[in-house]
N, C-alpha and C positions, 0 to 999 in steps of 0.2 A: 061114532064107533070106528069108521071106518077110515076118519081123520087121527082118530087114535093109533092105529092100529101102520099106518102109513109112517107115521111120525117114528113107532116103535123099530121100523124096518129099517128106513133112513137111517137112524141112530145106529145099529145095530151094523151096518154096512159100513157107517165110516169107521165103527169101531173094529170090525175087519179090516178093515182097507189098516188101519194105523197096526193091527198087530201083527198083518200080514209084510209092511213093510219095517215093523220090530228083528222078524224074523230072516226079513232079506240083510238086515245089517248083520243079525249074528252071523247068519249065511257069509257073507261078505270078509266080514274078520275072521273068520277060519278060515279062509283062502289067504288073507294077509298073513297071518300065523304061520299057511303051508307054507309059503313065501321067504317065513322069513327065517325060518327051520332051514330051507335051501342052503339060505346065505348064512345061518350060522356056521353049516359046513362048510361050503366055502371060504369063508375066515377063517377056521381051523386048519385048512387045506395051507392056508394062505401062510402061517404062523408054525406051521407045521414045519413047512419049507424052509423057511430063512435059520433053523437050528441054530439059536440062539434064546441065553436064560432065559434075557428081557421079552422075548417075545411069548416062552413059553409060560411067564408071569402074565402079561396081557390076556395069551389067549385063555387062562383058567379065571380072569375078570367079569370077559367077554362072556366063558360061557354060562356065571353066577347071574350077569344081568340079562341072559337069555330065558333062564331059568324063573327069574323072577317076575318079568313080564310078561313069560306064559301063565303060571301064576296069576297073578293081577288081570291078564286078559280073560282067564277061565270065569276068573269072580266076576268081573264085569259083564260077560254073556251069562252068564248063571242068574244074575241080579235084573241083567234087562228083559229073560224067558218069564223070570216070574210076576214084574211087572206090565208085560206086554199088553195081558189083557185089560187093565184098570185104566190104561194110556188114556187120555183124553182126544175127543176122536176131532179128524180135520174139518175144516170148513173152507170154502172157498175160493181164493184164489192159491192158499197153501194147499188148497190138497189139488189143484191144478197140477201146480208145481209137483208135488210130490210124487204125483199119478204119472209124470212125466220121468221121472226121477226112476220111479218103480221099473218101469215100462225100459228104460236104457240098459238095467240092471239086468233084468229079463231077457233081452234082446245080445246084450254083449255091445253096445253102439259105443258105451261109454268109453270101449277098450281103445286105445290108441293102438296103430299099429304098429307093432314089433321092429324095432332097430339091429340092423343089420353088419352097422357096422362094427359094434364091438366083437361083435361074433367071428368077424372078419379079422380084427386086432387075433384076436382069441389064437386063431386058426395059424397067423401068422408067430405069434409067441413060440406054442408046440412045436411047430416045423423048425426053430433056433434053438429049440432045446429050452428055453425059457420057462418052467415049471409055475415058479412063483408068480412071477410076473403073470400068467394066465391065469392063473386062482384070483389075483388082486380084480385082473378085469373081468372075471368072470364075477366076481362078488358085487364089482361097482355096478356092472348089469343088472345083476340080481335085486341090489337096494334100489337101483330106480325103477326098475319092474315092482316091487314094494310098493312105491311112493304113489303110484301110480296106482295101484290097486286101492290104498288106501283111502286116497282123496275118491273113490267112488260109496269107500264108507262113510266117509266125511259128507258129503249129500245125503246119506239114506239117514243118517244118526239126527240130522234134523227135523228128519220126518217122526223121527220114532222118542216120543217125549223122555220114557225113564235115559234114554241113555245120556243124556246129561249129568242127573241125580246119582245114576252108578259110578259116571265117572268121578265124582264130588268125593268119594270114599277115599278118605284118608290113611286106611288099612300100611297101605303099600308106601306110600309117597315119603317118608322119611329114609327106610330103606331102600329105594333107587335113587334119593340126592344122594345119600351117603357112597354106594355103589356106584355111579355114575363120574363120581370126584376121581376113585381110587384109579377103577379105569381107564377114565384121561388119563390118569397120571401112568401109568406101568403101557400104554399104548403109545405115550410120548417118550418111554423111553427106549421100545422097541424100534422105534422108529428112529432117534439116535443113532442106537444099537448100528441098526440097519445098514445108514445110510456111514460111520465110521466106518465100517466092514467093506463098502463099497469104494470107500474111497481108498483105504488101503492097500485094496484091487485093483483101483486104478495106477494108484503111484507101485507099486509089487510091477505091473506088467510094462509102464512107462521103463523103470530101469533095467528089466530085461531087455527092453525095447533097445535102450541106447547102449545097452552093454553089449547086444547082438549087432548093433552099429558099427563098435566102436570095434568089434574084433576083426569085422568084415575088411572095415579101413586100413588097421594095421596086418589082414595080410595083404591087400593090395598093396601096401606100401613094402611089405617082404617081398612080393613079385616081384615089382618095379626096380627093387635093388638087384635082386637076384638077375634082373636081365641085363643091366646095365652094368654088373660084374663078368655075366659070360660074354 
């Protein structure tokens, strides 16, 4: 009975322990989600700025495949809550791991520490008046603060059996290749866009440049006559 009864608790514990770290993943990607909601505005910010068509075709891309991956992220935490409990429970040297895994998630250890110097670029952009430019590194921040978040879901997700099978769901996955194409494509051309606009900035201010030269030179050389007349 009482071999019975041990065995029932056992089981029962690692199948806590598995749905307990089910729920650290969901936990997990809603922090990636806050994350990446950040940096959608931030790209908007970013696209905003450069007023241009091309860019404001990109940025209504950008926000359709934002859109859609919240979507698809919602069903896949929805599908791994209600799978959580049936997960099949750890044994061993995986739930070593796992326990390890839980415990950093817990703890915050997993967190790398915060990079200082984009924040520093950042700082220096604003002070030049630099608008865009600061949204761009403010975003690039922001995605690798993302990346980083996420490879800590990436550990807990193989703790936690359904979310593999959630991620399996075909629901979404036609609809973000097709999305994903268009967007490359209207994001390469803002970026075009961008960089023609920039260079015709650059040669616009070059021939200022030489025509402020070139006036300077021939009044010096008006001086130079004019003194050698009186």
């Amino acid at each position: 009975m009482n071999r019975v009864i041990f065995v029932f608790l056992a089981t029962s514990a690692a199948a806590f322990a598995s749905n307990s770290l089910c729920e650290q993943y969901v936990e997990c990607m809603a922090a990636v989600r806050n994350k990446q909601q950040q940096c959608a505005t931030l790209e908007d910010t970013a696209f905003q700025n450069t007023k241009l068509n091309e860019c404001e075709a990109a940025r209504d891309e950008h926000n359709k495949m934002n859109q859609l991956l919240a979507e698809k992220a919602a069903a896949e935490d929805k599908c791994v809550s209600e799978k959580a409990a049936s997960a099949t429970e750890l044994t061993g040297k995986r739930k070593e791991k796992c326990d390890k895994v839980s415990t950093a998630f817990e703890t915050g250890t997993a967190t790398p520490p915060a990079a200082t110097t984009e924040s520093e670029k950042v700082r220096r952009a604003l002070s030049k008046g630099l608008k865009n430019k600061a949204a761009k590194l403010q975003h690039r921040a922001c995605l690798r603060d993302s990346r980083q978040q996420r490879s800590k879901c990436v550990a807990l997700a193989k703790c936690c059996q359904p979310v593999k099978q959630c991620q399996n769901d075909t629901t979404f996955k036609s609809k973000i290749v097709a999305l994903r194409k268009t967007t490359k494509e209207k994001t390469k051309a803002c970026r075009q866009a961008t960089q023609k606009r920039a260079q015709a900035t650059r040669v616009k201010k070059a021939k200022k440049a030489n025509k402020g030269k070139k006036n300077k030179q021939n009044k010096n050389e008006t001086s130079t006559v004019a003194a050698k007349t009186a």
